[in-house]
C-alpha angles and dihedrals in degrees: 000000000000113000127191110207097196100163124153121224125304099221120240094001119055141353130239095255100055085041081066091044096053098041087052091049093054098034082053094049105089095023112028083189106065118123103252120174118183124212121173118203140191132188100214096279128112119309079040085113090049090059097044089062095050092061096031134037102240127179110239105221106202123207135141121251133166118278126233078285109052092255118125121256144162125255149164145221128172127236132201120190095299100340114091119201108218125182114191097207093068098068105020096021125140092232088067094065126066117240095257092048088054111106112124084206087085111028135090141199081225082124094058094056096058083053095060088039096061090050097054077052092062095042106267103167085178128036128176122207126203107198108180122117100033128169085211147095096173091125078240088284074123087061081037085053097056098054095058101275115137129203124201135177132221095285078056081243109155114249133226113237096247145126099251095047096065083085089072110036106127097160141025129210123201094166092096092050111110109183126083100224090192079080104047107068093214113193111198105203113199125168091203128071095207108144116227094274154342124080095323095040132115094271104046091041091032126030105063084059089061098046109276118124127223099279086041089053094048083046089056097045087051094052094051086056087058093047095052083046092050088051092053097050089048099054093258114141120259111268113166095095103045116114102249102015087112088053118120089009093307101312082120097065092028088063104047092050092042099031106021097232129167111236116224135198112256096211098039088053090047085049086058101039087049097047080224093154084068106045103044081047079061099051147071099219141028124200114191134173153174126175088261138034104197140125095298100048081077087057097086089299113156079253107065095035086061082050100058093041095051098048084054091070107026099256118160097236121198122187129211117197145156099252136348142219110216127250093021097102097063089060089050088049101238129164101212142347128218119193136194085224086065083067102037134020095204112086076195086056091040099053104042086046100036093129101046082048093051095050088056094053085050091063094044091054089054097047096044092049 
């Protein structure tokens, strides 16, 4: 039997790349000769960076930006001949912030644009941005920011790049902006399909995750609707409705109007990158995983595109998650979950012992074939 482990992270425990590890440990430990490929996978969101470098050999480029907060901190993106490799979460990302620092009201993907703007510097012609996990809800006017846009509002008062301000952009100024993005082919990779605003928008799925509370959420996506009028009045394309264009608290849509990017699908890129059509098409089995299985998993999460791989071609398909929400895994088409709070009823207990769960599970898989 030949069987593909292709899970994504499970966040704040354990990356990709150990999940694989531990399944294979388990799956090996009764029968060292069964057929394992690993194939860790990744949706755009944060750890995306992590993966890349497993399947190419990137150069890491060093320099110190702001954080979602406007502090100084070190950070890193890749660059291969003229592609550069940028994760957002590692400049405006919510693990950043402590708990009691997180409020999207008042942070800003400024840092990421600093990010994007060191690497036109050094001659990137194509940069890919991963956007999940972000700390922000700016709708990306911060990345805008710093590369020379200016946003003002009726007093004519320049405006901080950040989420609360949306509300009072009245005008919007290019003339600072130094780059010609027509020469910069800029791919935005989300791994959610939010438009701008509204009730499934960044601000009213996203924002309380990331420390706003209900009137600062209805502030934000007020704020989102401003800054789609704004765009409109400015000659910027339309960008509320566009699948993805909520996604990292708007930098989604915000790139594509300020930097004319093209949003991709995280998952659909990672499928490319990993040749996993044709691997799943070569195997008997397919294990896949995440920390949780829930509605969203099934909203271009590494998940679902497995899924829909894997039915393709027939493949009996398990996943092995965190944690579950029931009745998810019969639209996926699953055959079984397993999950680490079977083995544990304490999140605490699961994460700090992901890997020995995992293993486990491993073994369970093996002995229940």
């Amino acid at each position: 039997m030949k069987i593909l482990i292709a899970p994504d992270k499970f966040k704040g425990s354990l990356s990709s790349i150990d999940v694989c590890s531990a399944l294979t440990k388990g799956l090996r430990k009764n029968n060292s000769n069964i057929d394992i490929i690993a194939c860790p996978m990744a949706d755009g969101g944060d750890g995306s960076l992590q993966i890349i470098n497993y399947y190419f050999n990137l150069k890491p480029q060093e320099l110190i930006v702001n954080d979602p907060l406007f502090s100084p901190i070190k950070s890193t993106y890749y660059l291969s001949q003229n592609t550069a490799y940028i994760e957002m979460s590692l400049a405006s990302g919510l693990l950043l912030l402590t708990e009691e620092d997180r409020n999207c009201m008042f942070t800003s993907s400024f840092g990421t644009g600093e990010l994007i703007k060191d690497a036109v510097k050094k001659g990137a012609t194509t940069i890919n941005l991963f956007i999940g996990g972000s700390a922000t809800n700016d709708g990306g006017i911060g990345i805008a920011s710093a590369l020379g846009y200016r946003f003002y509002d009726a007093s004519e008062n320049l405006l901080s790049p950040i989420g609360k301000n949306l509300l009072l952009i009245n005008r919007i100024d290019k003339s600072e902006v130094v780059f010609d993005f027509q020469k910069v082919n800029l791919k935005v990779l989300f791994d959610v399909n939010n438009p701008l605003c509204g009730k499934n928008g960044a601000a009213y799925i996203y924002a309380a995750q990331k420390g706003a509370s209900l009137i600062e959420i209805e502030k934000l996506d007020q704020g989102l609707v401003n800054l789609e009028s704004k765009l409109l009045e400015h000659d910027f394309p339309s960008v509320a409705k566009i699948s993805g264009a909520g996604a990292a608290g708007g930098v989604g849509g915000g790139a594509v109007a300020f930097l004319g990017a093209q949003l991709v699908s995280g998952i659909e890129n990672f499928l490319e990158i990993t040749q996993l059509e044709k691997l799943i098409k070569d195997c008997d089995l397919v294990i896949t995983g995440e920390g949780k299985l829930d509605l969203q998993t099934q909203e271009g999460k590494v998940i679902s595109g497995v899924c829909n791989l894997a039915k393709k071609y027939n493949k009996s398909i398990i996943a092995v998650c965190g944690d579950a929400d029931k009745d998810i895994h019969d639209s996926l088409g699953l055959k079984k979950v397993y999950t680490i709070l079977d083995k544990t009823n304490s999140i605490e207990k699961s994460m700090e012992n992901a890997e020995k769960y995992l293993t486990e599970i491993g073994v369970d898989i093996l002995d229940n074939l």
